[in-house]
SERO-4910 file (N, C-alpha, C, O; in steps of 0.05 Angstrom, whole numbers):
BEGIN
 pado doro    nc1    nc2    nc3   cac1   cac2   cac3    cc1    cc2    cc3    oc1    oc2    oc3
  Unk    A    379   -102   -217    352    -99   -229    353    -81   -253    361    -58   -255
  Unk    A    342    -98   -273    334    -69   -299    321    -47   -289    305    -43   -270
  Unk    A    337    -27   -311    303      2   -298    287     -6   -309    283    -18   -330
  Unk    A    272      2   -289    239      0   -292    226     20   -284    227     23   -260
  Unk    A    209     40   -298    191     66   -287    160     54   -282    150     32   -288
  Unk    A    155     65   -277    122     49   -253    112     87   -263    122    109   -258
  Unk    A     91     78   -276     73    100   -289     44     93   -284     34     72   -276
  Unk    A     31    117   -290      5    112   -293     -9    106   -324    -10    124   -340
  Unk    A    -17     88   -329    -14     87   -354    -47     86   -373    -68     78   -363
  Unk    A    -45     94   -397    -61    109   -406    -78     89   -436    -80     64   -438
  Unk    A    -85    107   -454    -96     92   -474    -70     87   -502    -68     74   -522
  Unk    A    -61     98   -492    -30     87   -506    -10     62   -503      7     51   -518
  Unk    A    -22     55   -470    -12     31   -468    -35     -1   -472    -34    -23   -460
  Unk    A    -51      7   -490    -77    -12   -498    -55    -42   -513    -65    -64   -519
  Unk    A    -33    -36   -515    -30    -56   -539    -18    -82   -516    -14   -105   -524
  Unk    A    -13    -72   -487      6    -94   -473    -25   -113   -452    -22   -127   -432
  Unk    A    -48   -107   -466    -73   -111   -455    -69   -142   -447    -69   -153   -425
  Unk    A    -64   -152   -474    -67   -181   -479    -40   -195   -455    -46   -211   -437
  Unk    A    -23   -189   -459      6   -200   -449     -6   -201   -411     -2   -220   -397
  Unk    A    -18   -179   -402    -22   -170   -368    -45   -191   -371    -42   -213   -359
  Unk    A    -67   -187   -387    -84   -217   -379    -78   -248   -382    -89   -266   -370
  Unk    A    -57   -251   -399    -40   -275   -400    -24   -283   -372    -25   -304   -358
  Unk    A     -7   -258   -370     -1   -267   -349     -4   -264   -328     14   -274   -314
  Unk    A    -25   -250   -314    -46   -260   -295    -55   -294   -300    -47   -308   -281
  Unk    A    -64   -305   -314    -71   -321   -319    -51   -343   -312    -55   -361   -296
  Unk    A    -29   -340   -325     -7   -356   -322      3   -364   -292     13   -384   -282
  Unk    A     -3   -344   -284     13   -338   -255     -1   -356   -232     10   -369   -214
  Unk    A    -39   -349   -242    -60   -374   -228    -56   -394   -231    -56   -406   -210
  Unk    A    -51   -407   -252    -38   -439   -246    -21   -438   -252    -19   -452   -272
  Unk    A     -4   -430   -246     26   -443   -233     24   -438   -203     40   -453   -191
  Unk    A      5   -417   -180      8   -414   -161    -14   -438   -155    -16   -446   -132
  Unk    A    -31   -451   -179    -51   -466   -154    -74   -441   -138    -92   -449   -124
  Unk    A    -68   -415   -143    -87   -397   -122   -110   -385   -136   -114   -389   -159
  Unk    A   -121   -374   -124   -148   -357   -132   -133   -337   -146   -112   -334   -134
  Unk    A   -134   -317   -173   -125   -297   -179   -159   -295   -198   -172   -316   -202
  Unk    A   -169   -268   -207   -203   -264   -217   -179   -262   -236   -157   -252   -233
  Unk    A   -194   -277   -265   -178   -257   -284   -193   -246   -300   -217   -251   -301
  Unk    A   -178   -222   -320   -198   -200   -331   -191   -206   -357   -176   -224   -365
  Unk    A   -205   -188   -372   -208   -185   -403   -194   -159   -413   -195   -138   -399
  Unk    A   -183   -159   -436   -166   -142   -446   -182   -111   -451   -172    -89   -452
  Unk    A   -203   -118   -453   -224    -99   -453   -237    -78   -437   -246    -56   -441
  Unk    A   -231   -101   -406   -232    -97   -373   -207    -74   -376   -210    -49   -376
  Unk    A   -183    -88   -380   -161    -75   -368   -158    -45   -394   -142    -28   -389
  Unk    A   -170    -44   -414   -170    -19   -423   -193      3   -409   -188     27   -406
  Unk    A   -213     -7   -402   -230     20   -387   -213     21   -367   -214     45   -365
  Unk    A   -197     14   -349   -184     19   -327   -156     37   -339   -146     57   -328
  Unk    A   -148     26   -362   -131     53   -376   -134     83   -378   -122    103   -372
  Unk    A   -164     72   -394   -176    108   -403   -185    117   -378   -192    139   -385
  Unk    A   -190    116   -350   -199    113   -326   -169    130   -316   -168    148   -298
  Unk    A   -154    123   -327   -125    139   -305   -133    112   -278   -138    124   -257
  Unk    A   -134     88   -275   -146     75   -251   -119     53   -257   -114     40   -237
  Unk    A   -103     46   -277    -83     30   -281    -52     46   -273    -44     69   -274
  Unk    A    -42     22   -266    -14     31   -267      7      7   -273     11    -12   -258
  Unk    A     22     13   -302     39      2   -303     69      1   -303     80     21   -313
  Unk    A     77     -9   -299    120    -24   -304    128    -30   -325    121    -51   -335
  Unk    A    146    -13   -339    157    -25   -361    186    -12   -368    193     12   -370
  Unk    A    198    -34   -370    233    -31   -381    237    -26   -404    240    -45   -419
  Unk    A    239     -3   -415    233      4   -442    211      3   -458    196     23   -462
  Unk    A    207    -18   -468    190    -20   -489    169    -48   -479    147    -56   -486
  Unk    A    192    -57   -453    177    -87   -445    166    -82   -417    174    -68   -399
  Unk    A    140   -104   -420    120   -101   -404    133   -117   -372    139   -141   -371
  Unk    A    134    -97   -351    150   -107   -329    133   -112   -301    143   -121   -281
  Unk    A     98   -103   -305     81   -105   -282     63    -91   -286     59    -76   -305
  Unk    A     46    -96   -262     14    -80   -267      2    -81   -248      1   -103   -235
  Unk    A    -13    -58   -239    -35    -56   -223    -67    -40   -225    -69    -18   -238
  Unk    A    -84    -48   -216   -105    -21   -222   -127    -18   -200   -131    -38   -186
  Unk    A   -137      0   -198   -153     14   -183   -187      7   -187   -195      8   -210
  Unk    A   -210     -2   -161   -234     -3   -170   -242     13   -150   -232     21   -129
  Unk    A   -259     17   -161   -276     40   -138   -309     32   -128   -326     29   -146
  Unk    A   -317     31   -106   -334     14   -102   -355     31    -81   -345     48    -67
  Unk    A   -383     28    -79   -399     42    -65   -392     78    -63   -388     93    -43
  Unk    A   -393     82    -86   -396    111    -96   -372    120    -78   -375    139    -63
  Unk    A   -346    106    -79   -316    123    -73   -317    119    -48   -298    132    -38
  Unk    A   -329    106    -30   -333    100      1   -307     81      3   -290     85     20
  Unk    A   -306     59    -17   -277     38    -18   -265     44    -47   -275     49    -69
  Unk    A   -239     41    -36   -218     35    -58   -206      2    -57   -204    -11    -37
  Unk    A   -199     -7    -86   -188    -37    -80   -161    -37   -102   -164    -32   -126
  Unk    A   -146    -40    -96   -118    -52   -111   -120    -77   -127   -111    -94   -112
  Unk    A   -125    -86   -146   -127   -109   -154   -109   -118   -175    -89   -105   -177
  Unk    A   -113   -141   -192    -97   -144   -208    -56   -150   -207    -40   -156   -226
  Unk    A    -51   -143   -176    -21   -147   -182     -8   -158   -190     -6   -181   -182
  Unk    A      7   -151   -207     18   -175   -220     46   -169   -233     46   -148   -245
  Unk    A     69   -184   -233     92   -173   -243    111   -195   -256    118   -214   -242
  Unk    A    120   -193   -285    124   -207   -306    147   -222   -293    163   -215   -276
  Unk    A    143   -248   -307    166   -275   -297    196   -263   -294    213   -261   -276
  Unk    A    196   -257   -316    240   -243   -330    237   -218   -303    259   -210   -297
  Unk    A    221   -207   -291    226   -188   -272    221   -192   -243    223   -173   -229
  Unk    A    214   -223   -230    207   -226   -209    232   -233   -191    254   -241   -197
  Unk    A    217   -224   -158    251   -227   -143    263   -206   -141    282   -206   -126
  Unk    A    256   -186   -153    265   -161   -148    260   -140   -135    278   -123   -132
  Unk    A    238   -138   -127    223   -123   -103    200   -104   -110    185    -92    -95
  Unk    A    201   -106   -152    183    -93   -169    150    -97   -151    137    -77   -145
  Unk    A    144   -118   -145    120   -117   -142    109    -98   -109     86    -90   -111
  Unk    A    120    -93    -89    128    -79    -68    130    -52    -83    117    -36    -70
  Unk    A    138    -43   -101    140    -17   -113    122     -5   -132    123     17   -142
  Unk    A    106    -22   -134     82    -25   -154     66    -14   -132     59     10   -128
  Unk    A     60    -34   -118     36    -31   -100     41      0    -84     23     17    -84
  Unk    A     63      4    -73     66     39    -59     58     45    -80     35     52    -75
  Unk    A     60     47   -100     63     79   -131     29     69   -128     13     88   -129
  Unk    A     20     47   -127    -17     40   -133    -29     56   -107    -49     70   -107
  Unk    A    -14     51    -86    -21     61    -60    -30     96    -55    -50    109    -51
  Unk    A     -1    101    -59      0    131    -59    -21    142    -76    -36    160    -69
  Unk    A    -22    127   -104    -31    139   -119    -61    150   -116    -73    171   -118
  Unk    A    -69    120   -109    -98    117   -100   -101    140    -74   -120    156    -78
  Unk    A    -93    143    -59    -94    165    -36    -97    202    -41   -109    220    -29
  Unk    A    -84    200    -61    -86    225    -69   -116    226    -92   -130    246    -85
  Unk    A   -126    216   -110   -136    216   -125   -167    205   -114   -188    214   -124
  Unk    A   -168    186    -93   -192    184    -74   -186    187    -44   -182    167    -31
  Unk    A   -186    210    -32   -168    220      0   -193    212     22   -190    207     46
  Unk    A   -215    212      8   -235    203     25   -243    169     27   -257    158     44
  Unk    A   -231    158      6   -236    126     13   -225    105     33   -202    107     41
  Unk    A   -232     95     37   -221     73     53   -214     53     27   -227     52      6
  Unk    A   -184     33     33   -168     20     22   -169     -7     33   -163    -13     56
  Unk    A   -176    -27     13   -181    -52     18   -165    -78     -2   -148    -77    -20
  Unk    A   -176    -96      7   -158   -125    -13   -159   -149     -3   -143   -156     14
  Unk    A   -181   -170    -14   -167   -194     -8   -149   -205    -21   -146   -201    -45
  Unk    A   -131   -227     -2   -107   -245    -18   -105   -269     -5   -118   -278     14
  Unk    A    -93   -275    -16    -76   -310     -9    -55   -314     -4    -46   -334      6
  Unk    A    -38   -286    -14     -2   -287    -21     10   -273     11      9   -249     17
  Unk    A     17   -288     22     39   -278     48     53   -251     35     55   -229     47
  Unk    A     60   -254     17     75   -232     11     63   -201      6     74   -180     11
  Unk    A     38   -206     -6     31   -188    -12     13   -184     15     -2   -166      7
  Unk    A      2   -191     45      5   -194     65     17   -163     74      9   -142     84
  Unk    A     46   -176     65     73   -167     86     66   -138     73     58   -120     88
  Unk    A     69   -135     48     67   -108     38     40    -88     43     41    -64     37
  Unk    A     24    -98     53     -3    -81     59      3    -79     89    -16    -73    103
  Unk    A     19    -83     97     23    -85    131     44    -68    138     50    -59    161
  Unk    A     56    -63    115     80    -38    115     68    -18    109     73      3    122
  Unk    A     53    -16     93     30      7     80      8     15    105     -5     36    102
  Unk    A      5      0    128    -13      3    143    -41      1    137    -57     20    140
  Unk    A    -51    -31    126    -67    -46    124    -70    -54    155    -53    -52    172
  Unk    A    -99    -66    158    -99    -90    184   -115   -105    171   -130    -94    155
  Unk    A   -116   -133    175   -141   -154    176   -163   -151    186   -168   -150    210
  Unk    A   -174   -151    172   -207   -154    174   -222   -163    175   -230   -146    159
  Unk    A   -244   -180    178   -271   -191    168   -280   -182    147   -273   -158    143
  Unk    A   -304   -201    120   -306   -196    101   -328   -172    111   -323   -150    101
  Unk    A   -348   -172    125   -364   -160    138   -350   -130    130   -366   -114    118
  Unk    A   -323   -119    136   -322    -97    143   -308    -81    116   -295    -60    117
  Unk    A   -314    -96     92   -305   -101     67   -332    -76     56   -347    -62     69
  Unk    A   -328    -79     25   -354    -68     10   -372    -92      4   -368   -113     -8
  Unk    A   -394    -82     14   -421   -102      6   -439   -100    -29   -461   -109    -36
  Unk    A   -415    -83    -46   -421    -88    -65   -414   -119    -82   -393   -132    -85
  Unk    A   -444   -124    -93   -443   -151   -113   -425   -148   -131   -409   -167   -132
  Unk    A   -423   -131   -145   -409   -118   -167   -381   -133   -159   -373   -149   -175
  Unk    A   -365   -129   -133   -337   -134   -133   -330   -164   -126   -310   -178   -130
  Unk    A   -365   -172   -106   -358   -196   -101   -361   -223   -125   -354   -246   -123
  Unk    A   -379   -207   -149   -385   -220   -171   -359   -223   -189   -357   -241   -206
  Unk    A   -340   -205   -185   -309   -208   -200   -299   -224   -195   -280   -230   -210
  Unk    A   -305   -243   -168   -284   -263   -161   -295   -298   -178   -283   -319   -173
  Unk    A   -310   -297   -189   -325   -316   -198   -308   -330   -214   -310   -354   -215
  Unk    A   -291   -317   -226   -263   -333   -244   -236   -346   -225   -215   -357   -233
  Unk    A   -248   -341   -199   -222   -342   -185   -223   -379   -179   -247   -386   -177
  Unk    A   -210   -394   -178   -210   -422   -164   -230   -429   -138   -244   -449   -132
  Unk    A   -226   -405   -125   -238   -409    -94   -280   -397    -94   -298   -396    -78
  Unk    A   -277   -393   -113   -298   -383   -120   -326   -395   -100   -340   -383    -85
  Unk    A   -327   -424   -107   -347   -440   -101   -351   -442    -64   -368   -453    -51
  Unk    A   -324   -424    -54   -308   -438    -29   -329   -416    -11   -342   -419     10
  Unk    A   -326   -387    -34   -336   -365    -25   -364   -364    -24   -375   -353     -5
  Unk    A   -380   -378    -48   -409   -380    -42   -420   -401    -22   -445   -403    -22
  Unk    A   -408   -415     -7   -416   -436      5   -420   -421     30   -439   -425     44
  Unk    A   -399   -401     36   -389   -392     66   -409   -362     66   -407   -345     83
  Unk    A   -430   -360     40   -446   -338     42   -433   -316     44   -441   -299     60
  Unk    A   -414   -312     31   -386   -289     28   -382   -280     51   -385   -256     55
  Unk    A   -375   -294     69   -368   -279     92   -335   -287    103   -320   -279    122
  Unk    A   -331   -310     80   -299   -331     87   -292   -347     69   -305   -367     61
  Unk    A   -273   -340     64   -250   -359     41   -225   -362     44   -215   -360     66
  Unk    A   -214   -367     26   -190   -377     36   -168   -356     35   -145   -358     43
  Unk    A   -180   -332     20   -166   -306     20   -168   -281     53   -187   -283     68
  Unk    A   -151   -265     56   -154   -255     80   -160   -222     72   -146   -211     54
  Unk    A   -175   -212     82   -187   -181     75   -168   -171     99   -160   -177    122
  Unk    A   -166   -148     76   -145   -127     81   -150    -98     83   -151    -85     63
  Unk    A   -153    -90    101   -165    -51    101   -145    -38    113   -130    -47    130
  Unk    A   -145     -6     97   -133     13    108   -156     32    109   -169     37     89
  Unk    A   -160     43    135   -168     65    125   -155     93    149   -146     94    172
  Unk    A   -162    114    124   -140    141    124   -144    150    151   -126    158    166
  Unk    A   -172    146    158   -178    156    186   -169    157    212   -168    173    231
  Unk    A   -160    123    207   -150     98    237   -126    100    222   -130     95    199
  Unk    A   -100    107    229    -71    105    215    -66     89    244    -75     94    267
  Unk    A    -41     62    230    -36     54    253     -8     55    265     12     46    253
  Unk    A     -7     63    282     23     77    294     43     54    296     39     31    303
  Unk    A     69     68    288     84     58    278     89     28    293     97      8    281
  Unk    A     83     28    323     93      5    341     77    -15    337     83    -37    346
  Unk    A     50     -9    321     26    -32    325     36    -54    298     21    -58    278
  Unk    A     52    -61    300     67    -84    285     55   -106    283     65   -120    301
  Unk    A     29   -125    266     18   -142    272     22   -168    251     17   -192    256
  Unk    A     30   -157    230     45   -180    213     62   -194    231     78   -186    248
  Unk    A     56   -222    219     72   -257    231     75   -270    217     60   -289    220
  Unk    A     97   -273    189     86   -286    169     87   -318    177     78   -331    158
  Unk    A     95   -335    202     92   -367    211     65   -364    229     49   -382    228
  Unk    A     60   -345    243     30   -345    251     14   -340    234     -8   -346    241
  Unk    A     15   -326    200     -7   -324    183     -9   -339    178    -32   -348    180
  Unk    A     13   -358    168     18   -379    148     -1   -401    157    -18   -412    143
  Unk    A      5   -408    190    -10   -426    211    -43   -423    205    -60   -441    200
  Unk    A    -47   -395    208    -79   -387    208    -95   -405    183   -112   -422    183
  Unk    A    -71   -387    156    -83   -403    129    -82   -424    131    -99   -434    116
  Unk    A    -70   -440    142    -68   -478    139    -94   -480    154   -111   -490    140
  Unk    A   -103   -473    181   -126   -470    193   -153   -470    178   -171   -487    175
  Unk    A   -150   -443    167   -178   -442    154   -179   -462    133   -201   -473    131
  Unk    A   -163   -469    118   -158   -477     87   -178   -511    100   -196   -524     89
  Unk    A   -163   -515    127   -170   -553    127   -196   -543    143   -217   -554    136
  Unk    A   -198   -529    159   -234   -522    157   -258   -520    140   -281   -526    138
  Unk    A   -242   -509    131   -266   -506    100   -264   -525     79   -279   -524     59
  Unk    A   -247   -542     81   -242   -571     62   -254   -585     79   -264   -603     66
  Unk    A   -259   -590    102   -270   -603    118   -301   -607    116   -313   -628    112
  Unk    A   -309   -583    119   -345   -569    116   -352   -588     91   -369   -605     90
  Unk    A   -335   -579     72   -346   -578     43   -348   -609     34   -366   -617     19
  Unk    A   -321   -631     51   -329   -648     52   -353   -663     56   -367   -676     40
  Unk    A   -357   -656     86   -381   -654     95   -410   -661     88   -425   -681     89
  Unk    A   -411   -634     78   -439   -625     61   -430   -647     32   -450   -654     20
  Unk    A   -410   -655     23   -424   -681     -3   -424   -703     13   -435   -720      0
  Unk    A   -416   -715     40   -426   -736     53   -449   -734     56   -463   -754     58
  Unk    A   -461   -711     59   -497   -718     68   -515   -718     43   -538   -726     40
  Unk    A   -494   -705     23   -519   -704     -1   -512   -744    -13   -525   -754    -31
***
């Protein structure tokens, strides 16, 4: 693996704005998945914020993550992960998310830590971090975050189900409930099963509802 330093990064790194929303973007269709994507503009208040953190191998842009803060510091959310093509496979994105993790812990000690996804992988990594699954219910009931997903593919999947279920799985830590080391609950062929589950449920419904209209 190239070096790569995983920083917090600032208003100096404004110029790699464009390239992290590209390839976010990029990354959504080729995966086919829900990813919200942001604006270069988005990802600079999250600069001057100290709320970003990025990866980079010298001079080149190697990953990214950033920080939202939601119901006056009550939740924290990790969003945005994302880690450049020439650097994937390497375990960068797993190292991203601890340095987003940690970071976020120290800087909000009183929040609870949350995330929905789609990616098994990134699953596995909030489950090492001591994440559990959740219901959307036990999420933040701010509009504000659930209005960010509106760019995502699954979007329509989410207003149908009255935001309570999509095809993404909510993810919480919080600092209070730490879960001991034995409570091992990641399965990635029983997640995988679940998502095939929900996915033809809710393709099912949605069917559905245009047979009756």
């Amino acid at each position: 693996m190239k070096q790569v330093d995983i920083i917090i990064a600032d208003e100096s790194h404004f110029k790699y704005s464009q390239e992290i929303c590209d390839v976010i973007s990029d990354s959504a269709k080729v995966r086919g998945t829900g990813i919200a994507r942001r604006t270069p503009e988005y990802i600079h208040a999250k600069m001057e914020n100290k709320n970003a953190i990025i990866a980079l191998s010298g001079d080149r842009f190697a990953g990214f993550c950033y920080i939202e803060v939601w119901g006056h510091e009550k939740y924290v959310a990790h969003s945005g992960l994302i880690v450049h093509p020439d650097f994937r496979n390497q375990g960068l994105a797993k190292k991203i998310k601890e340095f987003t993790f940690n970071y976020s812990l120290k800087k909000y000690p009183a929040s609870k830590v949350f995330g929905i996804t789609t990616g098994l992988a990134v699953m596995k990594i909030n489950s090492d971090l001591g994440y559990k699954p959740v219901t959307f219910s036990e999420l933040t009931d701010d509009p504000k975050f659930w209005a960010g997903c509106k760019t995502c593919t699954n979007f329509d999947i989410l207003t149908a189900k009255e935001y309570k279920m999509c095809l993404c799985t909510g993810m919480l830590y919080d600092p209070t409930k730490k879960l001991k080391k034995k409570e091992k609950w990641f399965n990635k062929k029983i997640l995988k099963r679940l998502k095939n589950i929900k996915q033809t449920m809710i393709t099912s419904n949605k069917q559905l509802l245009l047979w009756k209209k």
